[in-house]
C-alpha positions as CSV (number, residue, x, y, z in Angstrom):
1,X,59.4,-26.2,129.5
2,X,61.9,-24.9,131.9
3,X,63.3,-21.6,132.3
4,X,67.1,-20.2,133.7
5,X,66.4,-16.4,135.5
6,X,69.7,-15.9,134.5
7,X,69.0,-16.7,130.8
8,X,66.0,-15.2,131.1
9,X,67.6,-11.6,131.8
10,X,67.8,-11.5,135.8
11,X,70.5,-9.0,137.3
12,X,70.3,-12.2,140.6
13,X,72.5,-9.4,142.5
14,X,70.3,-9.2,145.2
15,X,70.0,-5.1,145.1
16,X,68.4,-5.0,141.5
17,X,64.7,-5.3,141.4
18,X,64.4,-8.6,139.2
19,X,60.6,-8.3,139.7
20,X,59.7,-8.1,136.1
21,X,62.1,-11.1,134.6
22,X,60.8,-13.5,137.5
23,X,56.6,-12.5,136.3
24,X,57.4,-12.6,132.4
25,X,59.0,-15.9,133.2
26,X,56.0,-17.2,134.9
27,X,54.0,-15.4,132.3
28,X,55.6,-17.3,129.6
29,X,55.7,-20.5,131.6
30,X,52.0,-20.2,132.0
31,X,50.9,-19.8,128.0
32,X,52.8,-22.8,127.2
33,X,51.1,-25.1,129.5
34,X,53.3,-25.1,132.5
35,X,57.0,-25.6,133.4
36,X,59.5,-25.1,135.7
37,X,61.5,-21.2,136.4
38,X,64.3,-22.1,138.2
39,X,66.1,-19.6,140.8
40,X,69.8,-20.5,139.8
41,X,72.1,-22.0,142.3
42,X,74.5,-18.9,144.1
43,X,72.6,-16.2,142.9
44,X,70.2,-13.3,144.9
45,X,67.4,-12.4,143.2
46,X,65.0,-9.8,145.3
47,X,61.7,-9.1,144.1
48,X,58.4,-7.0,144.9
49,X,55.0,-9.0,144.4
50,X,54.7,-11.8,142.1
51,X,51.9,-14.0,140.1
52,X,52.3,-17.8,140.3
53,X,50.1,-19.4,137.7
54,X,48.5,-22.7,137.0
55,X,51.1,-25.9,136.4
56,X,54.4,-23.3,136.7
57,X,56.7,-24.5,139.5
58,X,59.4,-22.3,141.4
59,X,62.6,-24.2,141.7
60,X,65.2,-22.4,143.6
61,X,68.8,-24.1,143.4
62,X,71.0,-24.7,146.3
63,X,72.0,-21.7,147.3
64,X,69.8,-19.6,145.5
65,X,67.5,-17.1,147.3
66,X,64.6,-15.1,146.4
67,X,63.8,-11.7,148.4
68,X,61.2,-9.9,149.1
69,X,61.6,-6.2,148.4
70,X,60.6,-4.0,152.0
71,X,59.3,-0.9,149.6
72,X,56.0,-1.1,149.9
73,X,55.5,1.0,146.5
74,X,57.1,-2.5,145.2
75,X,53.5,-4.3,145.8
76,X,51.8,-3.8,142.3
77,X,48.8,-2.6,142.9
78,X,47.5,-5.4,139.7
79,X,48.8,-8.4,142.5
80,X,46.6,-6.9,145.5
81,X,44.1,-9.8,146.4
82,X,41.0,-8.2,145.8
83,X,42.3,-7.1,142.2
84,X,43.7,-10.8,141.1
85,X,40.3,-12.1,142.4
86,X,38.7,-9.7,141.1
87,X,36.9,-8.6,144.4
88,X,35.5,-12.1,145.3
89,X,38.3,-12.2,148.5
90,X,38.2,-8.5,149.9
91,X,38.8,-9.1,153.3
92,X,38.7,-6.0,155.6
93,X,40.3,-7.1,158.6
94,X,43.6,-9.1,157.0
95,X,46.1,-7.5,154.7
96,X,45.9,-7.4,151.0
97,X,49.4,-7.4,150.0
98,X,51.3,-10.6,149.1
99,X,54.9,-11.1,147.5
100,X,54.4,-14.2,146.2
101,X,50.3,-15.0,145.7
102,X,47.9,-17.0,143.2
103,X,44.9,-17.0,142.5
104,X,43.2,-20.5,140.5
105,X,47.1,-21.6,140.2
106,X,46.0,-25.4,139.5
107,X,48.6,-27.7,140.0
108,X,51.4,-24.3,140.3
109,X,54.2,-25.5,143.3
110,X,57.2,-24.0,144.7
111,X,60.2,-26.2,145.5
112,X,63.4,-25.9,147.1
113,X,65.8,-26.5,148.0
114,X,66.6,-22.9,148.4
115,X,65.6,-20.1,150.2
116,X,62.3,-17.3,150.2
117,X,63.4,-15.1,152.8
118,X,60.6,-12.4,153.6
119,X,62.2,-9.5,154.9
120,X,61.0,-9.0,157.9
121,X,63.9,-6.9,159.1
122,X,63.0,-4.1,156.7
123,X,59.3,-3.6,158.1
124,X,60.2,-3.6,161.5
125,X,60.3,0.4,162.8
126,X,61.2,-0.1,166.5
127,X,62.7,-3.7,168.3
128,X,61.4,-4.6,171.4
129,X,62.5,-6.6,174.0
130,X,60.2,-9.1,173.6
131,X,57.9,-7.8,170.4
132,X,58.7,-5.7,167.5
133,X,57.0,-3.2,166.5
134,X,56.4,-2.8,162.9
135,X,55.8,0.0,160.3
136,X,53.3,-0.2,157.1
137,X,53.3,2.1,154.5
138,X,53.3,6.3,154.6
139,X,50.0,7.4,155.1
140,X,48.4,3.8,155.3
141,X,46.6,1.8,157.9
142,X,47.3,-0.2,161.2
143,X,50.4,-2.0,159.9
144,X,49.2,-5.1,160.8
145,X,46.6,-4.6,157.3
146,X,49.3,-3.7,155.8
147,X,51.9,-5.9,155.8
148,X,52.5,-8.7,153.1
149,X,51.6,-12.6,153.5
150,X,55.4,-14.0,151.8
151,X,53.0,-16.6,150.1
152,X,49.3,-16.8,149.8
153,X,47.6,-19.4,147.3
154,X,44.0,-19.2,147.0
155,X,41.1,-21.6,145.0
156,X,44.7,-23.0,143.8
157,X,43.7,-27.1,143.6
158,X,46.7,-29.4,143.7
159,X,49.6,-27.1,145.3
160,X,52.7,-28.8,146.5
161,X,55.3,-27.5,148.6
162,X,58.0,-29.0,149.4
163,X,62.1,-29.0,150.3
164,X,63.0,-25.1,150.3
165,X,63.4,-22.6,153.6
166,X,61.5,-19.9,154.1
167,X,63.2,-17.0,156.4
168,X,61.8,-14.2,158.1
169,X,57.7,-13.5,157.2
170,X,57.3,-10.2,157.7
171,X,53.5,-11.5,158.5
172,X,51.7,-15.3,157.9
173,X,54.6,-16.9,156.2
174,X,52.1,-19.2,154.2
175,X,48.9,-19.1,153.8
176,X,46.4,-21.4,151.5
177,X,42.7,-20.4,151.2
178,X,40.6,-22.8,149.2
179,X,43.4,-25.3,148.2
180,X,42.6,-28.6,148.2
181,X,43.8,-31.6,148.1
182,X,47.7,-30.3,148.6
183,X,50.3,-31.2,150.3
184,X,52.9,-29.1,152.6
185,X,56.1,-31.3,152.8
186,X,59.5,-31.2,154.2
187,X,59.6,-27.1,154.6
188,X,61.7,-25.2,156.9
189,X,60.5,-21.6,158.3
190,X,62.5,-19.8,160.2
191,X,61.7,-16.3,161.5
192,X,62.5,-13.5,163.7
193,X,61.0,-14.3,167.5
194,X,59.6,-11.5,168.1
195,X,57.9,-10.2,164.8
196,X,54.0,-10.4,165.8
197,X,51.7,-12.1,163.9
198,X,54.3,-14.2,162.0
199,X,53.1,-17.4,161.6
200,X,53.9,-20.3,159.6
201,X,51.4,-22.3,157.9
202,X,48.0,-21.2,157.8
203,X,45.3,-23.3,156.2
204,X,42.3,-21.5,155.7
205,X,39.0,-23.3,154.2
206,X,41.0,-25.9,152.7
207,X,40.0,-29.6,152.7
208,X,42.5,-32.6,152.5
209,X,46.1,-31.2,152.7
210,X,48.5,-32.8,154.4
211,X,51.3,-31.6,156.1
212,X,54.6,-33.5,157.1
213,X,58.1,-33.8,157.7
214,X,58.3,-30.1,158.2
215,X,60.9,-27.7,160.6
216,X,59.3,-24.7,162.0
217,X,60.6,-21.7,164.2
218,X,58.1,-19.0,163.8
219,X,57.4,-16.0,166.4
220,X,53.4,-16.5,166.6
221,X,51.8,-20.2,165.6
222,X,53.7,-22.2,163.7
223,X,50.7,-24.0,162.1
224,X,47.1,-22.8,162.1
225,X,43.9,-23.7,160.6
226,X,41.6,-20.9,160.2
227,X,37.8,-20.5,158.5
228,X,37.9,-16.9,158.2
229,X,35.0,-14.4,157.6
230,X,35.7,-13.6,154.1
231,X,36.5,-16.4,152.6
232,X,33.3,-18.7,154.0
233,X,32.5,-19.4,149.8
234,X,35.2,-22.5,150.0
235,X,33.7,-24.5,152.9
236,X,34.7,-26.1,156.0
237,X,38.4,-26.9,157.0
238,X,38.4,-30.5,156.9
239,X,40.4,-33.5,156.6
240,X,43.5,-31.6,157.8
241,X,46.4,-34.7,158.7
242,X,49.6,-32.6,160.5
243,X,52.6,-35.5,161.2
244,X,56.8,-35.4,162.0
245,X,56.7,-31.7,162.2
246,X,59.1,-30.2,165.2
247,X,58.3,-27.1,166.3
248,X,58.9,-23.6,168.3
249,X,57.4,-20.9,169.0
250,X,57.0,-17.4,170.5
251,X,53.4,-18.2,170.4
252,X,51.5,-21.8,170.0
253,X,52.8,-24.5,168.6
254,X,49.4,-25.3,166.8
255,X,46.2,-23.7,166.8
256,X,42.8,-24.4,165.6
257,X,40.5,-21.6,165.4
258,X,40.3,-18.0,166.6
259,X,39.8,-17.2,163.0
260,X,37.1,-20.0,162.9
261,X,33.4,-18.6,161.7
262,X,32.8,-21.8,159.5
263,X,33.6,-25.4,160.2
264,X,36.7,-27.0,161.3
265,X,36.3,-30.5,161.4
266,X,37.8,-34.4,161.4
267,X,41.9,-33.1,162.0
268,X,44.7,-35.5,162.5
269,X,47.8,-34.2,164.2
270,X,50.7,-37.1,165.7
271,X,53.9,-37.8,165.8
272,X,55.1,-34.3,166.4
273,X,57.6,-32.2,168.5
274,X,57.0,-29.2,170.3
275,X,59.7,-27.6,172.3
276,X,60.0,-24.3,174.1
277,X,57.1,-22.7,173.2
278,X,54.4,-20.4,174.7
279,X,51.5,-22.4,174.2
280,X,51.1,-26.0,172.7
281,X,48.7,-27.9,170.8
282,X,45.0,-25.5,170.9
283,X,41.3,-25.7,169.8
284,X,40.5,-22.0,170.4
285,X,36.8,-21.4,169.2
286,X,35.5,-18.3,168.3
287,X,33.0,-16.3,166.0
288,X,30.5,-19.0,166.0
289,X,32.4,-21.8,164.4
290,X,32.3,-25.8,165.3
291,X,35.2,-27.1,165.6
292,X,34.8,-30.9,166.2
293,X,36.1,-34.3,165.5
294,X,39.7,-33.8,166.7
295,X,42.6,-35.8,167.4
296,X,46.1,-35.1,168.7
297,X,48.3,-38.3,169.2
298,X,51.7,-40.2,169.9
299,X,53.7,-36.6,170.4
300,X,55.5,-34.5,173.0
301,X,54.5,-31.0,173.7
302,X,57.0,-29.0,176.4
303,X,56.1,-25.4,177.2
304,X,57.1,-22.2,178.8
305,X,55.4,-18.8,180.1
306,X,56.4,-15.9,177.8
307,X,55.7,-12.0,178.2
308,X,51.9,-11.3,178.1
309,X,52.7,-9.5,175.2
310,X,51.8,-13.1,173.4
311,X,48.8,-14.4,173.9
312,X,49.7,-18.0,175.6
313,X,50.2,-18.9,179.6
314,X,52.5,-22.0,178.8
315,X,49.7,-24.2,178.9
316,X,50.5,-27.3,176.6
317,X,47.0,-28.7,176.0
318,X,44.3,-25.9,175.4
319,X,40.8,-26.1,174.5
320,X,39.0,-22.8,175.0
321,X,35.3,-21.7,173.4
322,X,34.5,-18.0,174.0
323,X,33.2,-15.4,172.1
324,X,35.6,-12.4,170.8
325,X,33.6,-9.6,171.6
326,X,30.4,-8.4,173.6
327,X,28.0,-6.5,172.0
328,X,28.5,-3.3,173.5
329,X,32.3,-3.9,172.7
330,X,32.3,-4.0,169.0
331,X,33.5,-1.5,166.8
332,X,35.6,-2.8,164.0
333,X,32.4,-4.1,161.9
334,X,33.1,-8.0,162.7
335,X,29.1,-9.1,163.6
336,X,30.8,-12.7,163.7
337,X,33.0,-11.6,167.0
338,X,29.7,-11.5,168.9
339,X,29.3,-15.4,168.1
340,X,30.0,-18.0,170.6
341,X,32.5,-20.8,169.3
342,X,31.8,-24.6,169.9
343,X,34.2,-27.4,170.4
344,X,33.2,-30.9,170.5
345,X,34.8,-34.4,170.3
346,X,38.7,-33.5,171.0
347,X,40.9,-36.1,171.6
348,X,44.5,-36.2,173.4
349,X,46.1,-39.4,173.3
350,X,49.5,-40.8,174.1
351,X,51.4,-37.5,175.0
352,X,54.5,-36.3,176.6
353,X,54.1,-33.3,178.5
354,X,56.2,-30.8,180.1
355,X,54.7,-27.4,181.4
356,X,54.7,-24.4,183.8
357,X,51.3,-24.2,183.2
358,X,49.2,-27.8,182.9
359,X,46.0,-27.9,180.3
360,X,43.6,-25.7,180.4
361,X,39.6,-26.4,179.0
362,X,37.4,-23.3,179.6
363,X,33.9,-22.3,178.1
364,X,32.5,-19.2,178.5
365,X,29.4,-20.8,179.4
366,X,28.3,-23.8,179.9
367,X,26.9,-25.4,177.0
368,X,30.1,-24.5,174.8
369,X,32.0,-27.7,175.1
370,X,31.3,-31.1,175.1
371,X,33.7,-34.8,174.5
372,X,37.3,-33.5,175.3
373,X,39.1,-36.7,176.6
374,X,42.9,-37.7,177.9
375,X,44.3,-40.9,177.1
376,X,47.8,-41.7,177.7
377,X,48.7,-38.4,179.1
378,X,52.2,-37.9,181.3
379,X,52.1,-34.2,182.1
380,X,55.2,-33.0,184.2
381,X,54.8,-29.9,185.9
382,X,58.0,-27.8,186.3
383,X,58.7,-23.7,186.5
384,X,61.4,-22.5,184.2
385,X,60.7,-19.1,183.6
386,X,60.9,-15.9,185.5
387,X,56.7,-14.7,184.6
388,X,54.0,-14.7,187.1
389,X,51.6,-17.2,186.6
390,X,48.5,-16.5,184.8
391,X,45.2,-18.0,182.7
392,X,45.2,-16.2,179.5
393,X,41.6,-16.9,178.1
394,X,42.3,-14.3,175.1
395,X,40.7,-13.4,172.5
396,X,37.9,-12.4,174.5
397,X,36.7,-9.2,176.0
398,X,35.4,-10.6,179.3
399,X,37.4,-12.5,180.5
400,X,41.1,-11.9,178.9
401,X,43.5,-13.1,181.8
402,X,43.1,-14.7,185.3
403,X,45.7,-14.1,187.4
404,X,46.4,-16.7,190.0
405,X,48.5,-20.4,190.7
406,X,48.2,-22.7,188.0
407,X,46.7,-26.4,188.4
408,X,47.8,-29.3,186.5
409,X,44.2,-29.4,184.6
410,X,41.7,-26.4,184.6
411,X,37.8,-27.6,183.9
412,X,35.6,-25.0,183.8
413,X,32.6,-25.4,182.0
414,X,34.4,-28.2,180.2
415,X,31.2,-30.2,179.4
416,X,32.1,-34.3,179.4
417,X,35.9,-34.4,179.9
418,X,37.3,-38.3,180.2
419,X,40.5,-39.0,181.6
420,X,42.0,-42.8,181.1
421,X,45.8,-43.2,182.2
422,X,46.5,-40.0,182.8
423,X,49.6,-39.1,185.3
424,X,51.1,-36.2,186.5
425,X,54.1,-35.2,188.2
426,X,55.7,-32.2,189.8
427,X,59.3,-30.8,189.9
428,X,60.2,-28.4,192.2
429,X,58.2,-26.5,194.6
430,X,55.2,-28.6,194.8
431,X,52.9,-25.9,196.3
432,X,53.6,-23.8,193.0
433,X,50.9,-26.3,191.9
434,X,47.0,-27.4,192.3
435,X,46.1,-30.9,190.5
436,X,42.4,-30.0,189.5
437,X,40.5,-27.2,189.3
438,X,37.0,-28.7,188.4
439,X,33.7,-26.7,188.1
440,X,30.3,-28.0,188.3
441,X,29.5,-27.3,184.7
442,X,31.7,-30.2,183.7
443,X,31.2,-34.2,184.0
444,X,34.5,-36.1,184.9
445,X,34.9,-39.6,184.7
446,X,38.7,-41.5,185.0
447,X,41.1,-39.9,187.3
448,X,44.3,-38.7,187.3
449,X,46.9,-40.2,189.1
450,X,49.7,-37.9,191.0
451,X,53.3,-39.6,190.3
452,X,56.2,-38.5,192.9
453,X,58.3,-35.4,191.4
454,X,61.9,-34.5,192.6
């Protein structure tokens, strides 16, 4: 069955509401099995929060673009994720608002090749020079739990994305909680550089999605795999492939963990492109998780130091295992802050690097880390930007920044790190520059070789 908005009563002026045409389609869609609503080509169609359901695809036209209404009063309170799970996902410390969500959407995908633009412009209350700030709602909370997610799919089995252009998240641009076996292909997000907390792709508790062939410009990480608190009923992150995405970022590039109290396990990322971006490819564990058995491969990853208003030093390689907060520091009713995270078994092979700031691999403790090697590594060293250098170890309470010269690698309390054909060169001022900063909680073996710079 397919479906015409147009037909189907939509105003598509992009100033009229067309909330309740766009749900009565997927409604109607739904009871007969499935089908396709299509976003007609040329025509504006802005919306507050929608349902997607089981088998209904979204199918915007060239030219077509759906818009996500800024009013918060435009949020039913019926979409609200605790209400369309019916309190089994109530999470306290993530927003509960979504403009376009499901909840046990089987086989439900949204295609392009149109556009989802977000809004972000309309939450923000004050631009920054290098953050927004943003408003929520009249007598609400911290605007960052307020906020909508543009797209946020959750036990939904069997989603596919693929071909449209999503603009301007006014928060996570896409997340999937409990989705698997779905596929993330051939997407472009685009959003404002200096909205926090907009990320791309966020993959939370899911097991075997792949993601590939996708274009993303997002302010904070453009993809991120996350086993959240609330959420732990759907398992492990695991068998994650990432491939031929290009990326920037305000932020990192990709990120595994922070978020990471369960699991996150046996991820694939290569052949990817990461340029001018605060932070590169990262395993940042926290709030007790493992996150293990973890390669990144046959890509190029150049970085740049940002405003500390980002968390990120311009490292391109990052592997850190901290815990969030001390005891004595808690007061948001997280328990799982207080847990050290674990990495073991990470892999970086066959990369082209280009950094102000080197790699970085840094435990809390010793004990916290364990099987990170280098293969195939060419790491050119060069300073671009105008920012001090600094070691930005956040999330953590202890130990957020270090301030001093960077070193090509930083070891500390890095466990068994293996270095095989690993070469590094320096432009510039050489003395900007250490090669190695080792500590004695760490076993090297392999070397790294210093190349002549210019």
């Amino acid at each position: 069955m397919l479906i015409s908005l147009r037909q189907h009563g939509a105003s598509a002026d992009g100033r009229t509401l067309d909330t309740g045409s766009i749900q009565s389609a997927i409604d109607l869609l739904s009871a007969s099995g499935g089908g396709k609503l299509v976003f007609d080509a040329g025509c504006t169609f802005l919306s507050g929060s929608i349902v997607l359901r089981a088998g209904v695809e979204l199918h915007l036209e060239a030219g077509a673009r759906l818009i996500a209404s800024s009013n918060y009063d435009d949020y039913s309170p019926d979409h609200l994720i605790p209400k369309l799970t019916e309190g089994l996902i109530n999470e306290t410390v993530l927003p509960t608002r979504a403009f376009i969500s499901g909840y046990k959407a089987d086989g439900a995908s949204i295609t392009g090749p149109g556009v989802i633009c977000g809004n972000a412009d309309g939450f923000i209350a004050q631009r920054g020079q290098y953050i927004h700030q943003m408003r929520g709602p009249v007598g609400g909370r911290s605007q960052y739990l307020e906020r909508p997610f543009t797209v946020f799919l959750i036990d939904s089995q069997g989603i596919e994305l693929r071909d449209f252009t999503l603009t301007d998240p006014a928060f996570w641009a896409i997340r999937l909680t409990g989705c698997h076996d779905s596929q993330i292909q051939s997407i472009s997000i685009l959003t404002d550089l200096l909205v926090p907390n907009a990320d791309g792709i966020d993959i939370d508790r899911c097991q075997r999605v792949v993601i590939s062939d996708c274009e993303l410009v997002t302010a904070d990480d453009c993809i991120s795999l996350k086993s959240c608190s609330g959420t732990e009923i759907y398992g492990d992150v695991a068998d994650i492939e990432i491939s031929r995405c290009n990326m920037v970022s305000t932020s990192g590039a990709i990120t595994l963990g922070t978020e990471s109290v369960g699991a996150i396990r046996d991820i694939v990322v290569e052949d990817c492109s990461v340029s001018r971006t605060h932070r590169g490819f990262a395993v940042r564990a926290r709030e007790g998780g493992l996150i293990s058995n973890v390669v990144f491969r046959n890509s190029a990853v150049s970085t740049r130091t940002f405003s500390s208003d980002w968390w990120g030093h311009g490292e391109a390689l990052h592997v850190t295992a901290f815990r969030w907060s001390e005891p004595e520091n808690l007061g948001d009713g997280n328990p799982e802050r207080c847990l050290f995270g674990r990495v073991k078994d990470v892999r970086f092979e066959n990369i082209e690097v280009t950094t102000e700031a080197g790699t970085l691999v840094w435990g809390q403790q010793p004990g916290l880390i364990d099987g990170i090697s280098f293969q195939g590594i060419s790491q050119l060293m060069r300073k671009e930007s105008k920012w001090e250098p600094r070691i930005d170890l956040r999330p953590n309470d202890v130990l957020p920044m270090v301030s001093r010269p960077h070193n090509a690698f930083e070891l500390v309390n890095a466990g068994s790190v293996k270095f095989s054909n690993v070469k590094v060169s320096f432009s510039g001022n050489r003395s900007d520059y250490g090669l190695v900063i080792n500590n004695e909680a760490s076993e090297l073996s392999g070397s790294i070789v210093e190349e002549p710079g210019d």
